[in-house]
C-alpha positions in Angstrom: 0.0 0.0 0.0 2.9 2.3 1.3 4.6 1.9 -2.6 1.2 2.2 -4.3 0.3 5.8 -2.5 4.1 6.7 -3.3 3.9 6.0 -6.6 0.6 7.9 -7.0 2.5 10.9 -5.2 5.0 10.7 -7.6 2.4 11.2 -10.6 0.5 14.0 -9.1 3.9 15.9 -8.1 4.8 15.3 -12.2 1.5 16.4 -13.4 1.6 19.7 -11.7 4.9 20.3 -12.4 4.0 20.2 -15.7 1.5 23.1 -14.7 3.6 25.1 -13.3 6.6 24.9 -16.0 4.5 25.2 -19.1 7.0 28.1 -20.0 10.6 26.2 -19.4 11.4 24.6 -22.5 15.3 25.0 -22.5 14.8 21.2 -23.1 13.3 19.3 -26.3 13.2 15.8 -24.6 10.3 14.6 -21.7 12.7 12.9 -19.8 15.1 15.8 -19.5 12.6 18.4 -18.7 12.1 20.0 -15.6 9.2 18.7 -14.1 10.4 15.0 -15.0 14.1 15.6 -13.5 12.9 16.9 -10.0 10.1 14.4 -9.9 12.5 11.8 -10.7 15.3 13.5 -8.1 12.4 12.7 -5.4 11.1 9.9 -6.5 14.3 8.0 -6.1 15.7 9.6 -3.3 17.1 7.3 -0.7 15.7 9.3 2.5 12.5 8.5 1.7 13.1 4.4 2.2 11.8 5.1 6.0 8.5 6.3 5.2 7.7 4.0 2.2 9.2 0.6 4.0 8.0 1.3 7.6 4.2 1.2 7.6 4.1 3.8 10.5 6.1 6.1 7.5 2.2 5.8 5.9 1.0 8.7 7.5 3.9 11.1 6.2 2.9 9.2 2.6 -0.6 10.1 3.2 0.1 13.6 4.1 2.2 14.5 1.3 -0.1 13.1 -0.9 -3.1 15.1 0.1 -1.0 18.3 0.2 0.4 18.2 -3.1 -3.4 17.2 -3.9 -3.9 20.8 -2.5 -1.8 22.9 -4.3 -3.3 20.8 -7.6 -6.4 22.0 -7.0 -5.4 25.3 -6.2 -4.0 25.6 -9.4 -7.0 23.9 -11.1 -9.2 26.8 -9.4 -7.1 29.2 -10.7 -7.3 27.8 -14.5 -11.1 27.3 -14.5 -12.1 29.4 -12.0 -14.8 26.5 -10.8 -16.2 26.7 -7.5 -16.1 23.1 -6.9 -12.1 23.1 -7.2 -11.8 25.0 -4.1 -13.9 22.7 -2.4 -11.8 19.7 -3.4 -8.5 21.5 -2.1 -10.6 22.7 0.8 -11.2 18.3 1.3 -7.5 17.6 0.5 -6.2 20.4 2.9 -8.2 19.3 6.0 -7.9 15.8 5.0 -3.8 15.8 4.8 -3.1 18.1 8.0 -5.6 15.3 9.8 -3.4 12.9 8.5 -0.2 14.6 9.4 -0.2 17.7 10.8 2.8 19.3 8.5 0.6 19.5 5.4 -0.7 22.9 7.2 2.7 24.2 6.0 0.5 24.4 2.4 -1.6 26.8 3.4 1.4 28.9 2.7 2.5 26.9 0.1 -0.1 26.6 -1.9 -1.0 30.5 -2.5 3.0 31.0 -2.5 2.5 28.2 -5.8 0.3 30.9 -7.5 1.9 33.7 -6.5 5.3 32.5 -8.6 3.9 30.8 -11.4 0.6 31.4 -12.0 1.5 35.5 -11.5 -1.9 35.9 -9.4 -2.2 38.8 -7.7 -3.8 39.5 -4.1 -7.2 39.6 -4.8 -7.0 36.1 -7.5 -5.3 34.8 -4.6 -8.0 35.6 -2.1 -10.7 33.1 -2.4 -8.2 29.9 -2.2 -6.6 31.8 0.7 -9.7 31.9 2.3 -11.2 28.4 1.5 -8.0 27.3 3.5 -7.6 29.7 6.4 -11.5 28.5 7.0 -10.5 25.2 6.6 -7.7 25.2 8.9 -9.7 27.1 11.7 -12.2 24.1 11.0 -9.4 21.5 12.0 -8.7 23.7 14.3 -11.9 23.4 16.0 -12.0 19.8 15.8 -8.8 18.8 17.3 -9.6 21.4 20.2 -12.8 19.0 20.5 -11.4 15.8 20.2 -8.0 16.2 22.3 -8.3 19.4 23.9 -6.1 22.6 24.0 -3.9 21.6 27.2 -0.4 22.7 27.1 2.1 19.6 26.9 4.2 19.6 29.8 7.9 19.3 29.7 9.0 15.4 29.1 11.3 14.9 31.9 12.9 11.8 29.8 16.3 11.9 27.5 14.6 9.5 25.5 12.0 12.0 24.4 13.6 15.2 24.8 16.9 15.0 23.7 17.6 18.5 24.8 16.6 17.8 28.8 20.0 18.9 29.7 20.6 21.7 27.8 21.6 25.0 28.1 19.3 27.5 25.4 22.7 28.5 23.4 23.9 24.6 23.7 20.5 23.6 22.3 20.4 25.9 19.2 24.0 25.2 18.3 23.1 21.8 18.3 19.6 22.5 16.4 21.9 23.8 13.9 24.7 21.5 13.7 21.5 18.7 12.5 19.3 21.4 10.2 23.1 21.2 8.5 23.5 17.5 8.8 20.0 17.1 6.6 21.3 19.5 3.6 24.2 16.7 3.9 22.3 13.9 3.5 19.9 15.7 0.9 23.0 16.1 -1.5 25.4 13.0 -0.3 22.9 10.5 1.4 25.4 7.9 3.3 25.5 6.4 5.7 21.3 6.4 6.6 19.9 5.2 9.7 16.3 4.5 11.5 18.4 6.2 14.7 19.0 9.7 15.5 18.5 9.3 19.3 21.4 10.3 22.2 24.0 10.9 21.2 24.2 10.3 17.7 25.0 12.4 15.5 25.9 15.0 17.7 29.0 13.8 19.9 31.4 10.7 20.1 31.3 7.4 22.3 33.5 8.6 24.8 32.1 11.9 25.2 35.3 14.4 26.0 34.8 17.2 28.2 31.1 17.4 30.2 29.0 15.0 30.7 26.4 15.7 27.9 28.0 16.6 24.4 25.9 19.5 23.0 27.8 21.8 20.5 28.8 25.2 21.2 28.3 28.0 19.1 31.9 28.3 19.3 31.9 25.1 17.4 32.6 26.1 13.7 29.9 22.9 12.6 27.0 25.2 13.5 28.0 28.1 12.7 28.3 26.9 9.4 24.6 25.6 9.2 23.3 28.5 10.8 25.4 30.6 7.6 23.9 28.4 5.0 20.4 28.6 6.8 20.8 32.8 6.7 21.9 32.4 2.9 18.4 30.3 2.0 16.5 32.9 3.8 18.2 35.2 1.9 17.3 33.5 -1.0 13.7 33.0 -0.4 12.9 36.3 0.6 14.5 37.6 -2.4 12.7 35.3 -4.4 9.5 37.0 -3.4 10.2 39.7 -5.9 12.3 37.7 -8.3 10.2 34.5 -8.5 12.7 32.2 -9.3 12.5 28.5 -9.4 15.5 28.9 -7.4 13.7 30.1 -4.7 10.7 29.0 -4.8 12.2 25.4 -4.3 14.6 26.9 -1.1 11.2 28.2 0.1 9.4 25.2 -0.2 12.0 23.6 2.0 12.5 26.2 4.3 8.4 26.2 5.4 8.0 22.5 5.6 11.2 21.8 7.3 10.9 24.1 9.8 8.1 22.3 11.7 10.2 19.4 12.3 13.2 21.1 12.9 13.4 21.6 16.6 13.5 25.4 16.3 10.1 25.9 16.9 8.4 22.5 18.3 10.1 19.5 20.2 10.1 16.3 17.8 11.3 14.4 20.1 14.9 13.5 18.5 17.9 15.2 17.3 16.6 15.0 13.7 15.0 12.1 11.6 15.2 11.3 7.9 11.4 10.8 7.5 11.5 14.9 8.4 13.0 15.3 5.0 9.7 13.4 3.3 8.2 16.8 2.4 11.4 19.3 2.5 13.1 17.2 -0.3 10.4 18.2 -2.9 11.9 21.6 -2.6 15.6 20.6 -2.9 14.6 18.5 -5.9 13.6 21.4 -7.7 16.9 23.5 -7.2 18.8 20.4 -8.1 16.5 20.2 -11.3 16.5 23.8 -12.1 20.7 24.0 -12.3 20.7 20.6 -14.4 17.7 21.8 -17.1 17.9 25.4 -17.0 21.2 26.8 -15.3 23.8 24.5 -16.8 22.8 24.7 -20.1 22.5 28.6 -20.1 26.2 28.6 -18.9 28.1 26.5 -21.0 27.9 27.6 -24.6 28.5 24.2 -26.3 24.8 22.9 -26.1 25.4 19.6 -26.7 28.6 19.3 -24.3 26.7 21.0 -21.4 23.4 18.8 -22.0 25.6 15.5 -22.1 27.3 17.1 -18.4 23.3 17.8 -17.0 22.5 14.3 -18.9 25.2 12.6 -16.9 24.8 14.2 -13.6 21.4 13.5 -13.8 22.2 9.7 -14.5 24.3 9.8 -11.8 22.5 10.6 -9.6 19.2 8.6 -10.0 21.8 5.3 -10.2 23.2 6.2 -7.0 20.0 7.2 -6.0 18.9 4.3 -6.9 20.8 1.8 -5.6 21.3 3.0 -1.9 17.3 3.1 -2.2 17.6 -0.8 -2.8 20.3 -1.4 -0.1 18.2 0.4 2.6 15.0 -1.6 1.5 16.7 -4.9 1.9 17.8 -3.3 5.4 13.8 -2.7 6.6 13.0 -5.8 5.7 12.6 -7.0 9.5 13.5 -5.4 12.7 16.7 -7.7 13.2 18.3 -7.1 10.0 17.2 -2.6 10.9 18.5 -2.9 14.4 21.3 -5.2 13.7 22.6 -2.6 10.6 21.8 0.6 11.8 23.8 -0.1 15.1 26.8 0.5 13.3 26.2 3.9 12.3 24.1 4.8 15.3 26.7 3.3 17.7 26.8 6.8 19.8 23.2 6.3 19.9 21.6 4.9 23.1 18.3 3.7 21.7 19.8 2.1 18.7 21.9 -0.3 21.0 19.3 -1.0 22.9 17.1 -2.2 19.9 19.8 -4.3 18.8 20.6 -5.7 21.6 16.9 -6.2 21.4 16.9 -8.2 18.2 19.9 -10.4 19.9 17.9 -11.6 22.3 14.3 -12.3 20.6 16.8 -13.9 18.2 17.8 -16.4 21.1 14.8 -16.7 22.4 13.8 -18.7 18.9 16.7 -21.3 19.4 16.7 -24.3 21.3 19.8 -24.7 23.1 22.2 -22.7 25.4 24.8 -23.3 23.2 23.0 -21.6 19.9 21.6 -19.0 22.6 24.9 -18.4 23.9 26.5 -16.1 20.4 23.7 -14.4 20.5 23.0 -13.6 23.9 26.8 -12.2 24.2 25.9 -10.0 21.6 22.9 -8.6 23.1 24.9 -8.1 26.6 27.5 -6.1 24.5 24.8 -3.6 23.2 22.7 -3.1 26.1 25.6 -2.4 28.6 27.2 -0.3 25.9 23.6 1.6 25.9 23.6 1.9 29.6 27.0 3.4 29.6 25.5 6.2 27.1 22.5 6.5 29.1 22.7 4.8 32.8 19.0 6.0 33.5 17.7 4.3 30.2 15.2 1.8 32.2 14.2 -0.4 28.4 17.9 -1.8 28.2 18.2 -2.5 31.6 15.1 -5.0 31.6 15.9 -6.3 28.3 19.8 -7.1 29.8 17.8 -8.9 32.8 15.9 -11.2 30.1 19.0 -11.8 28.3 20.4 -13.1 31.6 17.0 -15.1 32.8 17.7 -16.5 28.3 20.8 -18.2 29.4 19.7 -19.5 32.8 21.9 -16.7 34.7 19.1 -16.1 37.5 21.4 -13.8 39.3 22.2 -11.6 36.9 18.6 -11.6 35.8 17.1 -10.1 39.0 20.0 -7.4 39.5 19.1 -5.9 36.6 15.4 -6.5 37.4 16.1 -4.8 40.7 18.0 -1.9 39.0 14.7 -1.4 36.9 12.7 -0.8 40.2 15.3 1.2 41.6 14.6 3.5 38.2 11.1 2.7 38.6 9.1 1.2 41.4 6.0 0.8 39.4 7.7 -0.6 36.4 5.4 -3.1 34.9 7.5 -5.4 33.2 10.1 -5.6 35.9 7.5 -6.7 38.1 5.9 -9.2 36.6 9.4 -11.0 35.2 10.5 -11.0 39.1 7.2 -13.0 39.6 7.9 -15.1 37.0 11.2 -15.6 38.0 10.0 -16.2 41.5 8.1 -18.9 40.5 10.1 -20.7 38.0 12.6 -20.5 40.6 10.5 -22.4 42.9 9.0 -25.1 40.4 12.7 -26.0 40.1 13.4 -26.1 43.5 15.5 -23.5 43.4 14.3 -22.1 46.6 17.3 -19.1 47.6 16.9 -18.1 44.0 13.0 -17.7 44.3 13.4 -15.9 47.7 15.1 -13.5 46.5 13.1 -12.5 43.6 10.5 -12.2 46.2 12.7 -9.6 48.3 13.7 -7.5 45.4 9.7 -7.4 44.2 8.6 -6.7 48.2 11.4 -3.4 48.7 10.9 -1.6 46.0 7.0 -2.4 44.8 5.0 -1.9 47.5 1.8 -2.8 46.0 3.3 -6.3 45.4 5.1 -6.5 48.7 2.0 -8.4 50.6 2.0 -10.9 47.9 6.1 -11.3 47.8 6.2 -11.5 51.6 3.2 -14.6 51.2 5.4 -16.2 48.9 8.4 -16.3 50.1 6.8 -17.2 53.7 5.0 -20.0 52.1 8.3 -21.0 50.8 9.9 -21.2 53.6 7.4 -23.0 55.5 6.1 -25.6 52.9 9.7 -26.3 51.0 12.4 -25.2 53.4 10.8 -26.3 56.7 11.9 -23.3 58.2 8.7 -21.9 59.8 10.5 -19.6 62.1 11.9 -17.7 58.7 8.0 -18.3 57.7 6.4 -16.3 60.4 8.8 -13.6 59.5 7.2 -12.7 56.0 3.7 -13.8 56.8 3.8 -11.8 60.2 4.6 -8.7 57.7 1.8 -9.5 54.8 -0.4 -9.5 57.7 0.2 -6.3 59.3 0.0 -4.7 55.9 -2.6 -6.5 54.9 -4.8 -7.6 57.8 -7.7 -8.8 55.6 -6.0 -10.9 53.7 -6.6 -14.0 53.6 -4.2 -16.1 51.6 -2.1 -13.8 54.7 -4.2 -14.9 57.7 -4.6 -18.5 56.7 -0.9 -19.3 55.8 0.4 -17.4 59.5 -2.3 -19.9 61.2 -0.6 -22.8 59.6 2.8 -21.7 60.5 1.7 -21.0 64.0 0.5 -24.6 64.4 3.7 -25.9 62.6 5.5 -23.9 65.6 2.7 -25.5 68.0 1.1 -22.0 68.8 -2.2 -23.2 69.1 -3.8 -20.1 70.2 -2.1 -17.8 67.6 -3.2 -20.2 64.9 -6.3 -20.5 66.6 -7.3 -17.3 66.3 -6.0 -16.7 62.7 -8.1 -19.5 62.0 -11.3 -17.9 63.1 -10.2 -14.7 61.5 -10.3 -16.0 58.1 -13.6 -17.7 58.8 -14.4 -14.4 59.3 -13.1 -13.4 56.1 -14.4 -16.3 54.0 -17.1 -18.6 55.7 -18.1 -21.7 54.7 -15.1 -22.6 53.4 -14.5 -26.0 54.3 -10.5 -25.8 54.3 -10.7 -23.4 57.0 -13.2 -24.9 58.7 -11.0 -27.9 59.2 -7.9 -26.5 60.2 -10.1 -24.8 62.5 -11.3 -28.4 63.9 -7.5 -29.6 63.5 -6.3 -26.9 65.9 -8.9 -27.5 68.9 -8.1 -31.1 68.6 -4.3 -30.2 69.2 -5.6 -28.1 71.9 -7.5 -31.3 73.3 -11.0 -29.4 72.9 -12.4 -32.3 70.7 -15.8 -31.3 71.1 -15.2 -27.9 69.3 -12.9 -30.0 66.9 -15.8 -32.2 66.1 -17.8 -29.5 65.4 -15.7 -28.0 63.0 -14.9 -30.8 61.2 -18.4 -31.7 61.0 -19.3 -28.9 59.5 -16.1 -29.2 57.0 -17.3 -32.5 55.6 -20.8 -31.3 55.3 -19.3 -28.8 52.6 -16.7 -30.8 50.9 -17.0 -34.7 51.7 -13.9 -35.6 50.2 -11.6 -34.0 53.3 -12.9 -37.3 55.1 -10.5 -38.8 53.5 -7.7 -36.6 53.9 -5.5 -37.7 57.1 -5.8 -35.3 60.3 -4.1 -36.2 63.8 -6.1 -38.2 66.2 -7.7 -37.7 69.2 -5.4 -36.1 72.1 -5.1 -39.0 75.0 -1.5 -40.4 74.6 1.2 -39.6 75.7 2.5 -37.6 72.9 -0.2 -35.9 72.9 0.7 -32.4 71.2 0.5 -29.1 73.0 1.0 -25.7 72.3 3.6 -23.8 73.1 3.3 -21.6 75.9 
């Protein structure tokens, strides 16, 4: 679907180029005329491979599609003059910001489209300038209805503000330093990756001086970018008397990239090659215009300067073409992405941590330790490596614990459990792998092991801490025959949880195993309490006065027991007190 709605972008983006350059005919050939070269120039353009081969890419697709759809309509309105054109941009405008919300850079663009080549003055260009400032206000209102107008508060989280530690100068350089990166990778597109995340691009490994590695202004990488950036704005406001293709096309990259550029709104990464989906249009057409138009103008032997324009253009849609093709074979599946694009995002926290990822849902498919094992190493090497980049990065850290519990390391597996409550109390996932490792620990006998999961779970989660202390009480008293350590844990579930009853019963059966007969007692009649008429209770109620040597209450009890579940007749109980080793409780 992603490749059908490209394609279809593709055409539409031709057809009103064609529009719009009815008058440049420097060339006599279809494929070497303007509209074809820059369609062609984005068509094939390598940073798109995200948003075509990732199906969460489909809403940059979608929005693209419906915004060029609105400056073709614009300039269908303006040919015909027919009212129903402006309502079909009106439906593509609306329709494209709703599906991503930079297509409402085009109600710029659009009226900027016939202002340059359609040479419409202000009042041609005040209906369609209208039909789309009502039309945003519209969206406007909507959104307001449907999420509200609250104010986003700051994201306290590296992950998803990579500027959290940031001074403002530090931030902009930085800002910068990336808007400069992207006119790299525009012109020269190597090496690409799914990762721009802390720290890549911005800083090395091993970081140098401070702990976070934001650029300076006094670093000559941004003030570079900033330069160029001044020189384009230069260029586009000039080109608002001018109305060259020139720059038009700088203008058309300026508006939609600046939306995603960190300048004015957080995107939640240094930068991201899907940002370049829409701002690439405009960079197409430069490249275009100096291939079709400029070159040929400045080199006086026609044929020697088309064969130059020929070849650069050839050039460049091969090389185009071909890292298009390497990159797809790249998204074919998470592993093969995370497992690539770890060696070009190696600064990168995230990107570790999703290969280190793959590693281990890799060894999680094979059968033995020993095909586990390569695998697993691999995975430790990237997650630690992530941690060292980010210590506070809570996803690696219980990712390393599974890779430990892969490989049977149970140690291992609940420090870095633990270390993901310490980040997190709450932490879902830590939680419930604790449990599981608690019990698994315990089905294999393992008992030290499955206390200790326990522990961990009952310090730092305190809405789990009545059901770790239960556990690990039972434990003790039913596997390690230690019901003094028993009475420990229960004694605590119990005081923090007086009505529970899983709590209440298990301390009464560890006070019996200790021969506390009254304690046990009494715990006994508390969960009756809790639960009657359950017949388990009821007989360990019946049990206990018979220790006591009450058998008439025990009697009754047990009576009552085998009245509600007949089968505990048969379920052995001690006799009748009257011997000598008669059992009594302990004073």
């Amino acid at each position: 679907v992603n490749v059908l709605l490209y394609a279809l972008t593709g055409v539409i983006i031709y057809v009103i180029l064609l529009n719009v350059f009815k008058n440049y005919v420097s060339s006599e050939t279809w494929y070497f005329s303007l509209a074809f070269v820059a369609t062609m120039i984005w068509v094939a353009h390598p940073l798109h491979t995200e948003v075509v081969a990732n199906i969460k890419g489909r809403d940059e697709i979608l929005g693209m599609l419906l915004a060029i759809g609105t400056i073709h309509y614009a300039l269908r309105y303006y040919d015909t003059k027919q009212p129903i054109k402006l309502l079909w941009m009106s439906l593509a405008f609306i329709l494209g910001i709703m599906a991503k919300e930079n297509a409402a850079t085009f109600l710029f663009i659009a009226p900027l489209t016939l202002y340059y080549f359609k040479d419409a003055k202000l009042k041609d260009l005040a209906k369609p300038i209208g039909a789309l400032v009502v039309t945003m206000v519209v969206y406007v209102i909507i959104r307001l209805a449907v999420i509200g107008g609250t104010k986003p508060n700051p994201i306290p989280e590296l992950m998803n503000n990579p500027f959290l530690h940031a001074k403002p100068a530090e931030k902009f350089a930085t800002i910068f330093y990336t808007m400069g990166l992207y006119i790299k990778l525009l012109f020269f597109p190597h090496p690409l990756t799914h990762d721009y995340y802390p720290w890549h691009p911005i800083a090395e490994f091993f970081f140098g001086q401070g702990p976070y590695p934001y650029l300076k202004w006094s670093d000559w990488r941004a003030l570079l970018s900033l330069f160029a950036y001044l020189f384009l704005g230069y260029v586009a406001l000039k080109g608002l008397k001018t109305k060259s293709i020139v720059a038009y096309g700088v203008t058309f990259y300026l508006t939609t990239f600046f939306i995603v550029s960190n300048l004015v709104f957080a995107v939640g990464t240094f930068m991201n090659e899907r940002f370049m989906y829409m701002p690439s249009l405009g960079y197409a057409l430069v490249v275009a215009y100096f291939l079709v138009e400029y070159l040929p103008k400045k080199i006086e032997n026609k044929k020697l300067a088309k064969t130059i324009s020929l070849s650069v253009f050839a050039v460049m849609i091969a090389g185009y073409s071909y890292k298009t093709i390497a990159r797809s074979k790249v998204w074919v599946n998470d592993y093969t992405l995370s497992t690539t694009d770890v060696n070009v995002s190696y600064r990168s926290a995230k990107s570790n941590m999703s290969a280190g990822l793959a590693y281990v849902d890799k060894a999680k498919t094979l059968s033995t330790l020993e095909e586990k094992k390569p695998y697993i190493d691999k995975a430790k090497y990237h997650l630690k490596k992530s941690l060292k980049i980010y210590p506070r990065y809570i996803q690696p850290t219980l990712i390393l614990g599974n890779a430990y519990y892969e490989v049977q390391e149970y140690d291992s597996a609940i420090y870095y459990f633990e270390r993901c409550l310490k980040l997190n109390p709450q932490y879902e996932y830590a939680v419930s792998n604790l449990v599981h490792v608690g019990d698994l620990m315990t089905k294999q006998k393992k008992y030290k092991k499955a206390v200790k999961a326990y522990e961990v779970l009952a310090k730092y989660n305190k809405d789990k801490r009545v059901f770790a202390y239960i556990k690990a009480g039972e434990i003790y008293g039913r596997f390690l025959r230690n019901p003094k350590k028993a009475q420990e844990y229960l004694e605590k579930a119990v005081q923090l949880e007086p009505g529970n009853l899983e709590a209440v019963q298990k301390l009464g059966v560890v006070y019996a195993m200790r021969g506390e007969f009254q304690k046990s007692l009494k715990l006994f009649i508390k969960a009756n309490e809790l639960q009657p008429n359950n017949a388990n209770i009821l007989m360990n109620i019946g049990i206990t006065y018979r220790n006591m040597g009450n058998e008439a209450e025990a009697q009754k009890y047990l009576q009552k027991a085998y009245q509600l579940n007949p089968k505990l007749k048969q379920k052995p109980i001690p006799p009748p007190p009257g011997n000598k080793n008669k059992r009594q409780p302990k004073k």
